[in-house]
Backbone as numpy.savetxt, mean C-alpha at the origin, in Angstrom:
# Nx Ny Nz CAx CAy CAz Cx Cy Cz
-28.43 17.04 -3.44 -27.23 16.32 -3.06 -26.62 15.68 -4.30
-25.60 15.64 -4.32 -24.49 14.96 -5.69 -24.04 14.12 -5.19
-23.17 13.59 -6.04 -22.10 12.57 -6.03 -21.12 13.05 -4.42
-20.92 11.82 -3.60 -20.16 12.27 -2.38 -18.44 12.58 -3.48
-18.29 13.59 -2.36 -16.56 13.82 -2.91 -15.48 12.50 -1.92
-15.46 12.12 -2.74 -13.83 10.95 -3.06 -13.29 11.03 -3.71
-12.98 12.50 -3.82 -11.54 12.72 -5.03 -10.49 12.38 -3.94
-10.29 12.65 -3.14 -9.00 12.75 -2.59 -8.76 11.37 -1.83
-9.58 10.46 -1.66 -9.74 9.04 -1.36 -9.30 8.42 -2.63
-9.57 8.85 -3.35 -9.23 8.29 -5.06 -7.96 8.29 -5.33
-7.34 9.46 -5.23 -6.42 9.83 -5.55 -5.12 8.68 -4.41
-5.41 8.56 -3.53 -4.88 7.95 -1.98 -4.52 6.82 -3.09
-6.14 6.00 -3.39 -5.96 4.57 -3.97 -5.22 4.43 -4.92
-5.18 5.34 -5.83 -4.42 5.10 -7.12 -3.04 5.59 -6.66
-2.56 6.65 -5.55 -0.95 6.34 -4.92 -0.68 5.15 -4.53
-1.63 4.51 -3.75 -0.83 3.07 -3.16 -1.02 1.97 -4.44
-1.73 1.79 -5.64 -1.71 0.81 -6.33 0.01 1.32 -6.83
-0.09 2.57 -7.27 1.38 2.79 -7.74 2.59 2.25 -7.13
2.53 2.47 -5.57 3.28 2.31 -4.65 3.48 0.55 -4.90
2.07 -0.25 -4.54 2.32 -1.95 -4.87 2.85 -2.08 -6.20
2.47 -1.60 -7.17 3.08 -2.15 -8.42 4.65 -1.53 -8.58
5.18 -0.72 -7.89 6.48 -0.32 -7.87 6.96 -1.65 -7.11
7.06 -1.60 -6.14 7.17 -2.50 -4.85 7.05 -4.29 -5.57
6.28 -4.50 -6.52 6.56 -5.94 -6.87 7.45 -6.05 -7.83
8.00 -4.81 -8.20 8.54 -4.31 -10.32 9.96 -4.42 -9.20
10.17 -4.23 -7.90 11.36 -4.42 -7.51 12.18 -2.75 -6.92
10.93 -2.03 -7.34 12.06 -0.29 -6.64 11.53 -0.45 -5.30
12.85 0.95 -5.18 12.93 1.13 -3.61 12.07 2.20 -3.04
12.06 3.39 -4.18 11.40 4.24 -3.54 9.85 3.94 -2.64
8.65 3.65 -2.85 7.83 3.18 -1.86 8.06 2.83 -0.18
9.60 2.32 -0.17 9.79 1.74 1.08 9.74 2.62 2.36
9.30 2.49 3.15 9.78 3.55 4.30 10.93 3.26 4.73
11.80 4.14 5.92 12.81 4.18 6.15 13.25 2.73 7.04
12.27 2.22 7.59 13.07 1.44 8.09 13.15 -0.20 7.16
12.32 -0.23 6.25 12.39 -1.16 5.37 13.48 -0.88 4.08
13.55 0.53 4.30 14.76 0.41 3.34 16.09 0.40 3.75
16.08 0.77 5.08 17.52 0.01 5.61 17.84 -1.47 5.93
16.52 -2.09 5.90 16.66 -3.51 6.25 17.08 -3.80 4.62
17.03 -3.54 3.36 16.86 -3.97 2.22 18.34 -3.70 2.13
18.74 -2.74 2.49 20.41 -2.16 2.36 21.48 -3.04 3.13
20.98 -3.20 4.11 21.65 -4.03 5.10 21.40 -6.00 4.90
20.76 -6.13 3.96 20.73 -7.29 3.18 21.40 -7.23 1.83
21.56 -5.96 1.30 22.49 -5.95 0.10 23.61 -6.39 0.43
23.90 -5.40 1.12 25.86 -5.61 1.82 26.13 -6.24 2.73
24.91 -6.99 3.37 25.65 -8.64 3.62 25.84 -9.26 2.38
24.91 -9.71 1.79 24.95 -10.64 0.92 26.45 -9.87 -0.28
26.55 -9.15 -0.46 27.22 -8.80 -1.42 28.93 -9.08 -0.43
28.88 -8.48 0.51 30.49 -8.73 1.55 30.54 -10.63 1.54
29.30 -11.18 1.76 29.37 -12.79 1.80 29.87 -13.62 0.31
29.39 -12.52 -0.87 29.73 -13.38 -2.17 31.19 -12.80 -2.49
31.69 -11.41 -1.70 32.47 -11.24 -2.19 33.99 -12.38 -1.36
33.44 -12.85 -0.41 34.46 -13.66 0.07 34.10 -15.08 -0.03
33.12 -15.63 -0.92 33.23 -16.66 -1.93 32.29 -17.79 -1.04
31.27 -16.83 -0.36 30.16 -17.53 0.35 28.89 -17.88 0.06
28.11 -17.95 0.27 26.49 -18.35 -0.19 26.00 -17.27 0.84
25.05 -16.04 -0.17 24.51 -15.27 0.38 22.96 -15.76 0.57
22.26 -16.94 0.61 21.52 -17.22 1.22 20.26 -16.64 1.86
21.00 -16.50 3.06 20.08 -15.98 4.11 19.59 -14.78 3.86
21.05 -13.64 3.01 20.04 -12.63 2.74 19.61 -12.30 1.50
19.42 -13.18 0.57 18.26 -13.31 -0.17 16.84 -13.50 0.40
16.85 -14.69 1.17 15.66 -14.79 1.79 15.20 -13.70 2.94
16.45 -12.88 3.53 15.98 -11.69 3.81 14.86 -10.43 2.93
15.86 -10.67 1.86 14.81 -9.61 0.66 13.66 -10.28 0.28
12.99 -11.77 0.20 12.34 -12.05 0.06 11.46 -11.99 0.95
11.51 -11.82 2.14 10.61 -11.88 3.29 9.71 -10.43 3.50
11.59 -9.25 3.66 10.90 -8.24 3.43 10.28 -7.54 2.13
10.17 -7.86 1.12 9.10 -7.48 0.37 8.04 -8.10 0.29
7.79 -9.44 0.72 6.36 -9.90 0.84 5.93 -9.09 2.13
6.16 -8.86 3.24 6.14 -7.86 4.16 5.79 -6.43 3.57
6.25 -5.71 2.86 6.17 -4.73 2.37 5.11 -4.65 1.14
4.08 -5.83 0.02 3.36 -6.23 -0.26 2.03 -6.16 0.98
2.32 -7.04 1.77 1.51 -7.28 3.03 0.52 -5.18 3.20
1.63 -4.89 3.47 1.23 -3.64 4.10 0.71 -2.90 3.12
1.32 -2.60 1.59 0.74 -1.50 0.92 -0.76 -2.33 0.62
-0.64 -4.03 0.65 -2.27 -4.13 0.33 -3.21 -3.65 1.28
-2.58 -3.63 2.85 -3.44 -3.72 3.76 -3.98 -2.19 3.92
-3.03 -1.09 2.92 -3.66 0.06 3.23 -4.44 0.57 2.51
-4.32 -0.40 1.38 -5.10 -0.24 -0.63 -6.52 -0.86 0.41
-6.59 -1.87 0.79 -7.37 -2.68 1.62 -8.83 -1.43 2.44
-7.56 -0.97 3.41 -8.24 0.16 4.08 -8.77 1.53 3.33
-8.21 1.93 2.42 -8.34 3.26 1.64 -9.83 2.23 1.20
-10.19 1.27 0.26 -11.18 1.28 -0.12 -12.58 1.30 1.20
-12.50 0.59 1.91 -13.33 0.39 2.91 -13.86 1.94 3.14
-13.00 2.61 3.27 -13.22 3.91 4.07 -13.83 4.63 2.64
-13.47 4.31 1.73 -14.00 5.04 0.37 -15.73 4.79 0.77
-15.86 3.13 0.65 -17.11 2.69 0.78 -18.03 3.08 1.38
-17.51 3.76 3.20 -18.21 4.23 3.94 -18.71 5.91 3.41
-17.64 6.63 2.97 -18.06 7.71 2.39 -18.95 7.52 1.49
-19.48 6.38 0.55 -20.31 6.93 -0.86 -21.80 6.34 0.26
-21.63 5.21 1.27 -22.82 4.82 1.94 -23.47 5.68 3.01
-22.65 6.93 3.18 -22.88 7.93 4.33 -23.84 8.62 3.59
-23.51 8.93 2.11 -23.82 9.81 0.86 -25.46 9.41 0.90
-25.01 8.17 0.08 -26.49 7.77 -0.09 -27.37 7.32 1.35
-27.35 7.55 2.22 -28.02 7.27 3.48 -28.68 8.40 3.64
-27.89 9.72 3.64 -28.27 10.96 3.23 -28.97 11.43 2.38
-29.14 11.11 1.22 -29.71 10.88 0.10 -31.14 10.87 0.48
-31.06 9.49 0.35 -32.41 8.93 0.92 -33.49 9.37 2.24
-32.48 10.11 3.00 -32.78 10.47 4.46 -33.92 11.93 3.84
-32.76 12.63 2.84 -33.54 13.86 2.49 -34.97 13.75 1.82
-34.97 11.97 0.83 -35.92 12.16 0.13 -37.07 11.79 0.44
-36.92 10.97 1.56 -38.06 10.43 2.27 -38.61 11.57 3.23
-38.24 12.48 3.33 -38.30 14.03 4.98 -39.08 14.41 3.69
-39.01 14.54 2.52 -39.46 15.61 1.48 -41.50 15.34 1.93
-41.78 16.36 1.08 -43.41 16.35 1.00 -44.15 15.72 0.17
-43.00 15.12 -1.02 -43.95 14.75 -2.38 -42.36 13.36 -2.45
C-alpha cells in the first residue's frame, strides 16, 4: 500500500485558496452567479445614487456584506475540502495497519 491518492483533493484545495485570495484582492471572477449580480446591482445603485449627488451608503455596505458572505463560503468549502482530505489519508492508514497486523510476521 502507498501513499493514499489526494491529488485531486489537492488540487480542489489549492482552487479554492485561489478562489479566497482572489475574492479578498477584490475580483469578480470566483463569484457565482447570483453573488455576482448582487455585486452589479450594488454597483449601479450606488453609482445612479452618486451620480445624482447622493450618499451611496447602503450600497457600499451592500458590497461589504456580500463579500464577507462570499469569504464565509469559499472558507467553509477550503474548511470542508480539508476534512474530507483528512478522512482519505485516515481511511489509508487504517488500511495500512489493518493489512499489517492480518500479515504472518
Amino acid at each position: 500500500m502507498g501513499k493514499p491518492d489526494t491529488r485531486s483533493i489537492d488540487r480542489e484545495i489549492s482552487k479554492t485558496n485561489r478562489k479566497l485570495e482572489a475574492v479578498r484582492r477584490g475580483e469578480m471572477w470566483p463569484l457565482n452567479s447570483a453573488e455576482r449580480r448582487a455585486v452589479l446591482g450594488a454597483l449601479a445603485g450606488g453609482s445612479y445614487r452618486v451620480l445624482r449627488g447622493k450618499s451611496a451608503t447602503r450600497q457600499e455596505n451592500r458590497l461589504d456584506n456580500l463579500s464577507t458572505s462570499v469569504e464565509t463560503r469559499l472558507t467553509a468549502e477550503l474548511t470542508a475540502l480539508h476534512m474530507e482530505r483528512q478522512r482519505i489519508v485516515r481511511e489509508a492508514a487504517a488500511a495500512k495497519a489493518a493489512k499489517k497486523s492480518s500479515g504472518w510476521w
